[in-house]
mmCIF file as gemmi writes it, N, C-alpha and C atoms, coordinates in Angstrom:
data_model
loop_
_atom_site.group_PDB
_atom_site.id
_atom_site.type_symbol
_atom_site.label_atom_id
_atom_site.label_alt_id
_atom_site.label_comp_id
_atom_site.label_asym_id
_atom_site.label_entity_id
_atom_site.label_seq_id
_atom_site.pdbx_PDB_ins_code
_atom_site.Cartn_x
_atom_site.Cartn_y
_atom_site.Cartn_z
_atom_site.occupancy
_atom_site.B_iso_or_equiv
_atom_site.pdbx_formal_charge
_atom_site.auth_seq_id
_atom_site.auth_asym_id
_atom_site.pdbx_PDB_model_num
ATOM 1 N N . UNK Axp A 1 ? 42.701 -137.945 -105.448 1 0 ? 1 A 1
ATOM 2 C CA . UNK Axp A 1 ? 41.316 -138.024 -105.036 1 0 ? 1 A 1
ATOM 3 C C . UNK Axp A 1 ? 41.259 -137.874 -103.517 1 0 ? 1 A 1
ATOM 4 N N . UNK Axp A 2 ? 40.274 -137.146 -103.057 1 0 ? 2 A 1
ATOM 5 C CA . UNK Axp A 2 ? 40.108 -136.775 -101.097 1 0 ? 2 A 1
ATOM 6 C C . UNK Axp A 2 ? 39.323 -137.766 -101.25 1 0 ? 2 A 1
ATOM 7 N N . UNK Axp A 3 ? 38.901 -138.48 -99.637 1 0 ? 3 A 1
ATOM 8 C CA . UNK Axp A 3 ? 38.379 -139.069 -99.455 1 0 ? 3 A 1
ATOM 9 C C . UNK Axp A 3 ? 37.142 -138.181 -98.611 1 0 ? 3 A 1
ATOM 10 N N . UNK Axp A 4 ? 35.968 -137.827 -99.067 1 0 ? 4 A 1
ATOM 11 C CA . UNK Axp A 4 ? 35.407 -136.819 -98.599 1 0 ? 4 A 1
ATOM 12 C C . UNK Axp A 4 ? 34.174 -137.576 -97.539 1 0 ? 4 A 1
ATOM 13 N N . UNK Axp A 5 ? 34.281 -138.863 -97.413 1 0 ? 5 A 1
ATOM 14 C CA . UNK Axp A 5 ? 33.309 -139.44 -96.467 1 0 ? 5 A 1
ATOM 15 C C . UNK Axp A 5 ? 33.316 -138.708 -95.013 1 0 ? 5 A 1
ATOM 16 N N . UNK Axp A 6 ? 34.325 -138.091 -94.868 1 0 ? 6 A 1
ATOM 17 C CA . UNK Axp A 6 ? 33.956 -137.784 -93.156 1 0 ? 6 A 1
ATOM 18 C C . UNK Axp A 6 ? 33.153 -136.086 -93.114 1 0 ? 6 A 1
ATOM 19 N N . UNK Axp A 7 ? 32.929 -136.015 -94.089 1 0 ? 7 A 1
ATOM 20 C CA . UNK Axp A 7 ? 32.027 -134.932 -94.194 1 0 ? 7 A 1
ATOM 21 C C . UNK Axp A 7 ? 32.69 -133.514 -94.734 1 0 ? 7 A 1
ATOM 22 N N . UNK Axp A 8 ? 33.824 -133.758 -95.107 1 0 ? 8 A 1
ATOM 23 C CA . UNK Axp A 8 ? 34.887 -132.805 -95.345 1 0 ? 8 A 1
ATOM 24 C C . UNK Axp A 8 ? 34.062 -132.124 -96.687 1 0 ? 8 A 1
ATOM 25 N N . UNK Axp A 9 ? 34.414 -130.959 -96.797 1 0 ? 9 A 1
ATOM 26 C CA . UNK Axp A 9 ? 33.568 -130.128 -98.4 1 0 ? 9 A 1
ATOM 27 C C . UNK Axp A 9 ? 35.237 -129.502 -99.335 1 0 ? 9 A 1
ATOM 28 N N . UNK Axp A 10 ? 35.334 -129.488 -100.139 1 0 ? 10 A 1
ATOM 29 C CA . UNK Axp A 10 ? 36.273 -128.982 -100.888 1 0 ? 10 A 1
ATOM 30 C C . UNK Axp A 10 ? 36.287 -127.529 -101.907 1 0 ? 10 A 1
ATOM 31 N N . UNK Axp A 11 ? 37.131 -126.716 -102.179 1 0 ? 11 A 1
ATOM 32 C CA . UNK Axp A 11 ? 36.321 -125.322 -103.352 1 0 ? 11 A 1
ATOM 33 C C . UNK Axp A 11 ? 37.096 -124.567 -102.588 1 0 ? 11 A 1
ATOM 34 N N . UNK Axp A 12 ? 37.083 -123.27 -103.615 1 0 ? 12 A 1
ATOM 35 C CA . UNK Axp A 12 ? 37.629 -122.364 -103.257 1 0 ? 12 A 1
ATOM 36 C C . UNK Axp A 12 ? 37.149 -121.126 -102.413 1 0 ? 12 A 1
ATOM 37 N N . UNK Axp A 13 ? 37.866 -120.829 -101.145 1 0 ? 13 A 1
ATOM 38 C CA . UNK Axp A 13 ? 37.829 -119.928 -100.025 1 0 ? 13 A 1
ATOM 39 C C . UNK Axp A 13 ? 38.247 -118.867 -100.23 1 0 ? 13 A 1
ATOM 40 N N . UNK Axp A 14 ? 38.125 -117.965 -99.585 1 0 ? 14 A 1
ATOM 41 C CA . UNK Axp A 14 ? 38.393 -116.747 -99.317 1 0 ? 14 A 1
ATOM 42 C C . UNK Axp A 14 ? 38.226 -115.349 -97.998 1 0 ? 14 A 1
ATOM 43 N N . UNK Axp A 15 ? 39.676 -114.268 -97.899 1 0 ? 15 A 1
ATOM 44 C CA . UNK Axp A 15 ? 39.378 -113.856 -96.646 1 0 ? 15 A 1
ATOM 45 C C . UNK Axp A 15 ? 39.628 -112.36 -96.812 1 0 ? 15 A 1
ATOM 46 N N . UNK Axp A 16 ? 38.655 -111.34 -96.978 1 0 ? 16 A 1
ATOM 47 C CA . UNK Axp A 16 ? 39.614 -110.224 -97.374 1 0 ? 16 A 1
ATOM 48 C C . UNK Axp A 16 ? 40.438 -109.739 -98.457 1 0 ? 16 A 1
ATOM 49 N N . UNK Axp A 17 ? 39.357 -110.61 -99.819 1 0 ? 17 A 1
ATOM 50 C CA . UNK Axp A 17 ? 39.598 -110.888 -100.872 1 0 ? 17 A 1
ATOM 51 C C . UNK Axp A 17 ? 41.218 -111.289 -102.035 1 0 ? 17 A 1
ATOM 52 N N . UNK Axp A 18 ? 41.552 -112.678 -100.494 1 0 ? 18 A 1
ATOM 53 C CA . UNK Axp A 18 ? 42.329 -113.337 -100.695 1 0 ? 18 A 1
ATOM 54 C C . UNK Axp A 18 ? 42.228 -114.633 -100.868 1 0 ? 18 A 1
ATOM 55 N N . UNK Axp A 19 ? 43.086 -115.691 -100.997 1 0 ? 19 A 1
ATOM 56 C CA . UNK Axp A 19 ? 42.842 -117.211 -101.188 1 0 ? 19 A 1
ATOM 57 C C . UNK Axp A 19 ? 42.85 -117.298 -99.561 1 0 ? 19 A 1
ATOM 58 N N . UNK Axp A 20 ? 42.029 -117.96 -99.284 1 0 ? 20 A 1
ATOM 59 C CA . UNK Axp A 20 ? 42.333 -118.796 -97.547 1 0 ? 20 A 1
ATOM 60 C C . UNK Axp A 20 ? 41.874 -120.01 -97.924 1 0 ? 20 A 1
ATOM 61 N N . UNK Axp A 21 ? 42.167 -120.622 -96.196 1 0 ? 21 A 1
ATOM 62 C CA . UNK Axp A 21 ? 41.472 -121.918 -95.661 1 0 ? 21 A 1
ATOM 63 C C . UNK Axp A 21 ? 40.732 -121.513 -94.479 1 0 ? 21 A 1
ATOM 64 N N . UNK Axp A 22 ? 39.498 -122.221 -94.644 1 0 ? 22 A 1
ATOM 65 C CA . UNK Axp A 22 ? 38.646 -121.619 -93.533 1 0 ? 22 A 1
ATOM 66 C C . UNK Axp A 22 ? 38.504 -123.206 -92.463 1 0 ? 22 A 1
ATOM 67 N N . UNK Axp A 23 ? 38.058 -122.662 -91.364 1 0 ? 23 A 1
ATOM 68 C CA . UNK Axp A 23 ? 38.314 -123.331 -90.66 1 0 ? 23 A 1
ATOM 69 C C . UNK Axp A 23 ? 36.946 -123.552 -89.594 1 0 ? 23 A 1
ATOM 70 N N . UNK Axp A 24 ? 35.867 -124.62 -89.723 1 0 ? 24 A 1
ATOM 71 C CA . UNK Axp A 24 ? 34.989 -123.943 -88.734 1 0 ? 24 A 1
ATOM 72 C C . UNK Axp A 24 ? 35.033 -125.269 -87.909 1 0 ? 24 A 1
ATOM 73 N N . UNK Axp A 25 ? 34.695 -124.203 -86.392 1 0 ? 25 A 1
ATOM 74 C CA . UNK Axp A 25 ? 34.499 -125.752 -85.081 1 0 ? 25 A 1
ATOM 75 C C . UNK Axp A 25 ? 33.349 -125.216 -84.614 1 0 ? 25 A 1
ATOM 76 N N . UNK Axp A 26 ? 32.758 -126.558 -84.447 1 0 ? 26 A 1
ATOM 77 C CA . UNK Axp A 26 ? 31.394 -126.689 -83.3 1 0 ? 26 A 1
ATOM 78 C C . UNK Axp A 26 ? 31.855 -127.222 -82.512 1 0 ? 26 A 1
ATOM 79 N N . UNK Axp A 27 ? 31.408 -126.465 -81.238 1 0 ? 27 A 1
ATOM 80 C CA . UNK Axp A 27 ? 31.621 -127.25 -80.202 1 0 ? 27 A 1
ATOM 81 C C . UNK Axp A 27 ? 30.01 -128.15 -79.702 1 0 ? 27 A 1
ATOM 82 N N . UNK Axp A 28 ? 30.748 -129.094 -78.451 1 0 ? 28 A 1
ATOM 83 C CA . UNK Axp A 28 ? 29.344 -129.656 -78.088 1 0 ? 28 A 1
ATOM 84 C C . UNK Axp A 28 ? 28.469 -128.468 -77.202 1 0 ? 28 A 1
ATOM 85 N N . UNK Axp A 29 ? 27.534 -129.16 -76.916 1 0 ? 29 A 1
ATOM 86 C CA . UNK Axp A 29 ? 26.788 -128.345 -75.967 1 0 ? 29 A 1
ATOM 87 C C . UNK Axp A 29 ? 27.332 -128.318 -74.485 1 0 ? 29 A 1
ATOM 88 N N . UNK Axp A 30 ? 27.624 -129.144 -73.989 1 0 ? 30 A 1
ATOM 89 C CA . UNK Axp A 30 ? 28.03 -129.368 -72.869 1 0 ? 30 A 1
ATOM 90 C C . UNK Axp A 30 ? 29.831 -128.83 -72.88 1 0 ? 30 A 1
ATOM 91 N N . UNK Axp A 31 ? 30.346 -128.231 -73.46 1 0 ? 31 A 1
ATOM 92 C CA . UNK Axp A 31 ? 31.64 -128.255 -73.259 1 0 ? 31 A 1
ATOM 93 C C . UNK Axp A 31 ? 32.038 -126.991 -73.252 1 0 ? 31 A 1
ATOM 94 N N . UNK Axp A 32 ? 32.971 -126.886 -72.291 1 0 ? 32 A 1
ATOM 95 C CA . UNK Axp A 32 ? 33.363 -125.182 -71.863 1 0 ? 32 A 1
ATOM 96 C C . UNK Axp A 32 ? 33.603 -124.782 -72.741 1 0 ? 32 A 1
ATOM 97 N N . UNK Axp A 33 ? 33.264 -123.079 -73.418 1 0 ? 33 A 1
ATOM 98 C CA . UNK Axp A 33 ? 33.512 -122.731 -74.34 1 0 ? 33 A 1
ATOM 99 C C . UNK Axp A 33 ? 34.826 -122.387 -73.917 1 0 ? 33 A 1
ATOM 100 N N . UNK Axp A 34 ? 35.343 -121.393 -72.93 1 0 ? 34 A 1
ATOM 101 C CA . UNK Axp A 34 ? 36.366 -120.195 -72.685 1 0 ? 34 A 1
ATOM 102 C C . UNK Axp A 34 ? 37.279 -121.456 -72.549 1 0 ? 34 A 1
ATOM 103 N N . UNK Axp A 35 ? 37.463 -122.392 -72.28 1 0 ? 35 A 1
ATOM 104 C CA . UNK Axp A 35 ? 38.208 -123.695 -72.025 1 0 ? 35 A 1
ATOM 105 C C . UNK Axp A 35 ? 38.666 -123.925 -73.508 1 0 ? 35 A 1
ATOM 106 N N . UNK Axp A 36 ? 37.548 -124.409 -74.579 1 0 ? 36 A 1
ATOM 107 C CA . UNK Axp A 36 ? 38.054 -124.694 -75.63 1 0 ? 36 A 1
ATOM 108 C C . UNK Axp A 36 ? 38.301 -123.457 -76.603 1 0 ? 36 A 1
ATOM 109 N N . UNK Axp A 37 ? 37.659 -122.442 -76.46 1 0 ? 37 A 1
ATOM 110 C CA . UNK Axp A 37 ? 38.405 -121.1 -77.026 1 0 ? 37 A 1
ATOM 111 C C . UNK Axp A 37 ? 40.294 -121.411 -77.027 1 0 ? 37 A 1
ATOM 112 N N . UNK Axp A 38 ? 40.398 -121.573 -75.895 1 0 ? 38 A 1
ATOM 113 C CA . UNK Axp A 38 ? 41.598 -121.195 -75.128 1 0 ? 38 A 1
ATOM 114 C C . UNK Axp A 38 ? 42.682 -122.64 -76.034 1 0 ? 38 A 1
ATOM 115 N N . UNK Axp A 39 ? 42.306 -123.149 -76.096 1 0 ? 39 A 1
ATOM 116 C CA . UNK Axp A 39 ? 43.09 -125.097 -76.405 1 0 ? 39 A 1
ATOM 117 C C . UNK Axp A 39 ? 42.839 -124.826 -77.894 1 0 ? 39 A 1
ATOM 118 N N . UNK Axp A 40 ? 42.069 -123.874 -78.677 1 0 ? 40 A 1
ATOM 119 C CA . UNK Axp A 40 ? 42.083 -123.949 -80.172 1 0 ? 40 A 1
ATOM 120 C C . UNK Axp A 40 ? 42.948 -122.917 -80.106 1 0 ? 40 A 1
ATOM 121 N N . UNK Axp A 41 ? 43.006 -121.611 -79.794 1 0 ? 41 A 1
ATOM 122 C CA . UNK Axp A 41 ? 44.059 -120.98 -79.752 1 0 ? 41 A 1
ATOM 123 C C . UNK Axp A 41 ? 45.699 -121.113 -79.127 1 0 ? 41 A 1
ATOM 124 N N . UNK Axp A 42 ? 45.878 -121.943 -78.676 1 0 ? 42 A 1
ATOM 125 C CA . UNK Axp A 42 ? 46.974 -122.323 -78.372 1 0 ? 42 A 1
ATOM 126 C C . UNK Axp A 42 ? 47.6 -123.447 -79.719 1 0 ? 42 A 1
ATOM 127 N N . UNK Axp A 43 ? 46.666 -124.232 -79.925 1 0 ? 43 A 1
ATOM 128 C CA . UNK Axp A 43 ? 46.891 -125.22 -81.172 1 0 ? 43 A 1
ATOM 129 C C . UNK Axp A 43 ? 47.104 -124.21 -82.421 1 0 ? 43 A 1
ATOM 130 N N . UNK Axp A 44 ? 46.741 -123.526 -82.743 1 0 ? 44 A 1
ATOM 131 C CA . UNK Axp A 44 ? 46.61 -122.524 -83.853 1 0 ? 44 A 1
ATOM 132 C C . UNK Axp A 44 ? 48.186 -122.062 -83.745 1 0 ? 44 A 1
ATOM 133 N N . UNK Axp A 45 ? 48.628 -121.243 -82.376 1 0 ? 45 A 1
ATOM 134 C CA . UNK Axp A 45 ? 49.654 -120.558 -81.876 1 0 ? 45 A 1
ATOM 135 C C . UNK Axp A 45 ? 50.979 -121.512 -82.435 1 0 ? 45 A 1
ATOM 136 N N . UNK Axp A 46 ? 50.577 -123.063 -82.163 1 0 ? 46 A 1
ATOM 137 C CA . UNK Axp A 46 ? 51.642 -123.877 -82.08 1 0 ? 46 A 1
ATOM 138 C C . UNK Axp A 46 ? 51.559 -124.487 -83.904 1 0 ? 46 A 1
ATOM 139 N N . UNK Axp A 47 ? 50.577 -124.265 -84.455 1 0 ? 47 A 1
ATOM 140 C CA . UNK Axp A 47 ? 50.486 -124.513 -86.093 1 0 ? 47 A 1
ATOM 141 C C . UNK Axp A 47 ? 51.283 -123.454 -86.855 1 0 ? 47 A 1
ATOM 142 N N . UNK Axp A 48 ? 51.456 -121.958 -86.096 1 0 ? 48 A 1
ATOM 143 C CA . UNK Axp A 48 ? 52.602 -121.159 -87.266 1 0 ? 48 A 1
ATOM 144 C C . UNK Axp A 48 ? 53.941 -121.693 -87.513 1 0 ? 48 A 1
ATOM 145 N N . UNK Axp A 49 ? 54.531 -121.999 -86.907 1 0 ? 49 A 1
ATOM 146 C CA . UNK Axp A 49 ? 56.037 -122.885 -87.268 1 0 ? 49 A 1
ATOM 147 C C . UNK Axp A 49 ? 56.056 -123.961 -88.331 1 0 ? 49 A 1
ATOM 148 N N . UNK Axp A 50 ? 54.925 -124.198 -88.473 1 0 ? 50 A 1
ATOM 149 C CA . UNK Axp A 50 ? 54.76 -125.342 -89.816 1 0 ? 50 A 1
ATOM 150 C C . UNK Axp A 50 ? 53.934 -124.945 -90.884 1 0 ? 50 A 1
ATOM 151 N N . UNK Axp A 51 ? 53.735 -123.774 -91.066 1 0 ? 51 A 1
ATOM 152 C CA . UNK Axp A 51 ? 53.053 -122.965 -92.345 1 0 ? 51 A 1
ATOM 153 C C . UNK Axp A 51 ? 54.211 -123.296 -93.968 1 0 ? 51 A 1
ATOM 154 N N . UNK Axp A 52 ? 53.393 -123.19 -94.331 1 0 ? 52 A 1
ATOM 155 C CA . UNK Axp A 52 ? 54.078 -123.102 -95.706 1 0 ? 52 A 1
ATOM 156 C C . UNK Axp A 52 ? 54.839 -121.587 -95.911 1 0 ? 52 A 1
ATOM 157 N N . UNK Axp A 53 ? 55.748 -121.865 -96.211 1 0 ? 53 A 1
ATOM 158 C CA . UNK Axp A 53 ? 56.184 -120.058 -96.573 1 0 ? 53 A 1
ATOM 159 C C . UNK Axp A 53 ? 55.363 -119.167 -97.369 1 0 ? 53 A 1
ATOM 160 N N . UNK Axp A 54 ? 55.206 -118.037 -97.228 1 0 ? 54 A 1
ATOM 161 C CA . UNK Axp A 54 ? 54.064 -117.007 -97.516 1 0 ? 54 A 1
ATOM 162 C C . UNK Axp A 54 ? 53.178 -116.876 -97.091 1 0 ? 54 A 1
ATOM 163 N N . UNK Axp A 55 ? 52.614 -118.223 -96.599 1 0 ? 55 A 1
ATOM 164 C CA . UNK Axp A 55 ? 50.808 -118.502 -95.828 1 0 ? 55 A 1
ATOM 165 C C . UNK Axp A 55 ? 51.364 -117.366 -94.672 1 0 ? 55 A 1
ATOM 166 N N . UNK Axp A 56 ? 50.136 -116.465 -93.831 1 0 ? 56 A 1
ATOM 167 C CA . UNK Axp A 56 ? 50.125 -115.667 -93.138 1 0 ? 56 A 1
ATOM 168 C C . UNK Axp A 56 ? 49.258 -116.719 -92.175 1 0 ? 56 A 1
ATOM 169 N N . UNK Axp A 57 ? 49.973 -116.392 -90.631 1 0 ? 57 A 1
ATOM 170 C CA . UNK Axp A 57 ? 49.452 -117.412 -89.281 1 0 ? 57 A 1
ATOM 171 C C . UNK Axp A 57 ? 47.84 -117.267 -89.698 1 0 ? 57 A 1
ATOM 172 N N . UNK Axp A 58 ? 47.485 -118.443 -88.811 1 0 ? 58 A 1
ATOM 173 C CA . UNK Axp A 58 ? 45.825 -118.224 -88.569 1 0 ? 58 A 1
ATOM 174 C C . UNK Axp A 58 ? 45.484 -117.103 -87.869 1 0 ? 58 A 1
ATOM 175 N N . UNK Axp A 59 ? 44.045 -116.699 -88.441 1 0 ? 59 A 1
ATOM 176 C CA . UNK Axp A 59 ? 43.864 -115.63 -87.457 1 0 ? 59 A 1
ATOM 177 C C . UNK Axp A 59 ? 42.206 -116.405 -87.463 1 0 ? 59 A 1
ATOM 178 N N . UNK Axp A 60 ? 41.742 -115.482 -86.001 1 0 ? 60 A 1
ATOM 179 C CA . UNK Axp A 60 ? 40.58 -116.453 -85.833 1 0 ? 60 A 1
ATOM 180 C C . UNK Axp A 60 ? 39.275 -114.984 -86.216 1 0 ? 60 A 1
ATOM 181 N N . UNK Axp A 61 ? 38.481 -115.044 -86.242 1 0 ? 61 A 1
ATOM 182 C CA . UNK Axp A 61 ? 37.465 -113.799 -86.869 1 0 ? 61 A 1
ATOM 183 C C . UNK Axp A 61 ? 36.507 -113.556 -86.012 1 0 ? 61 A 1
ATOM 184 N N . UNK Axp A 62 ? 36.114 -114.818 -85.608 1 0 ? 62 A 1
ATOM 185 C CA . UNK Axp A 62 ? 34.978 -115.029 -83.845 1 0 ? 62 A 1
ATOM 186 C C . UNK Axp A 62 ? 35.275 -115.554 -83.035 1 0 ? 62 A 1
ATOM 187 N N . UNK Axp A 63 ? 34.854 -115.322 -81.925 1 0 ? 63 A 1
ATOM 188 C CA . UNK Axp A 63 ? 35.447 -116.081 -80.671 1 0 ? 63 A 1
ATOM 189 C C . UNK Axp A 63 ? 34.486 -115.915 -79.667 1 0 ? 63 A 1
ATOM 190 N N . UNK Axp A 64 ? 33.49 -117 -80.012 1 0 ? 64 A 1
ATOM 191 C CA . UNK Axp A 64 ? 31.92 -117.132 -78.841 1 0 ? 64 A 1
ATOM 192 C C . UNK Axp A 64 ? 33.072 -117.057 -77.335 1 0 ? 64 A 1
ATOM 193 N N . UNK Axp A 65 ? 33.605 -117.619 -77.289 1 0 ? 65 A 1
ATOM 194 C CA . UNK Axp A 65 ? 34.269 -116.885 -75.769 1 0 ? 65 A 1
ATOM 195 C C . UNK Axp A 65 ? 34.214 -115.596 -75.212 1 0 ? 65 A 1
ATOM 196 N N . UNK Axp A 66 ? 34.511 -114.624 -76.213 1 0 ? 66 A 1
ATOM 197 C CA . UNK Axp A 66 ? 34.193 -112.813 -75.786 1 0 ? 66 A 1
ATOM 198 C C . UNK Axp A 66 ? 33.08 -112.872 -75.904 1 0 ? 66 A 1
ATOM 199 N N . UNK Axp A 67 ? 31.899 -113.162 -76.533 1 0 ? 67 A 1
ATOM 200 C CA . UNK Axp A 67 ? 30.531 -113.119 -76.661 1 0 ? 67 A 1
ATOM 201 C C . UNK Axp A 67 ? 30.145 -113.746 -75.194 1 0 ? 67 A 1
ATOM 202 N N . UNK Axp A 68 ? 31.023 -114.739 -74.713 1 0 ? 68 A 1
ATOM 203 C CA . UNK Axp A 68 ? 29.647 -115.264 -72.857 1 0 ? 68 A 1
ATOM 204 C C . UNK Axp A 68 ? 30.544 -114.536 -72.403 1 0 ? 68 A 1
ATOM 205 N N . UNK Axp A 69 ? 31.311 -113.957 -72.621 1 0 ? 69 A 1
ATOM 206 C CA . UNK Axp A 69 ? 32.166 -113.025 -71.316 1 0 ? 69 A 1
ATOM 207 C C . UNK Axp A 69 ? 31.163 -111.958 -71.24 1 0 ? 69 A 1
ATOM 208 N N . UNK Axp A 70 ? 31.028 -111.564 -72.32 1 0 ? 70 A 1
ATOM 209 C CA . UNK Axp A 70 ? 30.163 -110.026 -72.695 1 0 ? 70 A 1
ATOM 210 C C . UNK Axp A 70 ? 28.892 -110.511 -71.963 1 0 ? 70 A 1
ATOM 211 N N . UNK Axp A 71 ? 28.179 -111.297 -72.32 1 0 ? 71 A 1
ATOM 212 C CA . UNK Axp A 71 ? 26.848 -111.653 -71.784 1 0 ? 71 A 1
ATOM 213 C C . UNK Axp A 71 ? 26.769 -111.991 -70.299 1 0 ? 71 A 1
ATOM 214 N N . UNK Axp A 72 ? 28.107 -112.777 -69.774 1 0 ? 72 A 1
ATOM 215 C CA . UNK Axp A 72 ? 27.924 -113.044 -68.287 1 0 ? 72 A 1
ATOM 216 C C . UNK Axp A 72 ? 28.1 -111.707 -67.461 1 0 ? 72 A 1
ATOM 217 N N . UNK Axp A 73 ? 28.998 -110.932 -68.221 1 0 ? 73 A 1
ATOM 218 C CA . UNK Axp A 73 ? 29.165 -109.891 -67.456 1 0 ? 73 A 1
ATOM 219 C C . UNK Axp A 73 ? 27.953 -109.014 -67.538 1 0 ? 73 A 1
ATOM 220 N N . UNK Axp A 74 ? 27.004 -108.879 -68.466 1 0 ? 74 A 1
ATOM 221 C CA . UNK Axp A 74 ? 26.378 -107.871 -68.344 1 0 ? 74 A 1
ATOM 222 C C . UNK Axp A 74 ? 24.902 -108.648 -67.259 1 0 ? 74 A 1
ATOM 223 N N . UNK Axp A 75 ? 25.044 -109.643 -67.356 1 0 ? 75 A 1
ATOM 224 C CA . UNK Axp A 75 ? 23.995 -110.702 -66.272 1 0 ? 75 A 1
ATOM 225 C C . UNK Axp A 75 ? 23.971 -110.064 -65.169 1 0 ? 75 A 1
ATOM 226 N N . UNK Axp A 76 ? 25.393 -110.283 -65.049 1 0 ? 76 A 1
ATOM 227 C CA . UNK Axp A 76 ? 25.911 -109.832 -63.653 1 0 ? 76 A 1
ATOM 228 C C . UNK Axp A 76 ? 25.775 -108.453 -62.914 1 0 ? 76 A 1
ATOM 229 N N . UNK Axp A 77 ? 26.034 -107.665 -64.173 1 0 ? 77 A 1
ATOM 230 C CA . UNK Axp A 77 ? 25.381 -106.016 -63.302 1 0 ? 77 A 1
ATOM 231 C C . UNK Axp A 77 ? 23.531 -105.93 -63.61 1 0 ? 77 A 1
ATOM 232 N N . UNK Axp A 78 ? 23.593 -106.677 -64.364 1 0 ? 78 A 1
ATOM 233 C CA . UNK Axp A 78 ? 21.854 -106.369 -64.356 1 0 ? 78 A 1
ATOM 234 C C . UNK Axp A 78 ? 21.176 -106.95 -63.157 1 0 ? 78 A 1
């Protein structure tokens, strides 16, 4: 039995019409994105060495980090 009180949801995923685990983060409002982009991808980086055999590394699909890069930069020439 999970203990599903902390808000956790359970069922079957999928990625590319495979089995996955999906993985979603909110960040706060106040908190650097390109900062925590950067500290989830490094954690991710440091989670392949402990995969189960066959599981393929995480891969991430979005990354609001290239999205304010894209947007600050285009601020910036406008």
């Amino acid at each position: 039995m999970r203990d599903l009180r902390s808000g956790a949801q359970t069922g079957d995923a999928g990625f590319e019409g495979k089995p996955a685990v999906i993985l979603g983060i909110q960040k706060q409002p106040t908190a650097d994105t390109i900062h925590l982009t950067r500290s989830i991808e490094t954690a991710l980086e440091e989670m392949k060495i402990s995969l189960p055999a066959g599981m393929d590394a995480p891969e991430v699909t979005f990354r609001q980090a290239t999205s304010s890069r894209h947007r600050s930069a285009r601020s910036r020439v406008s």
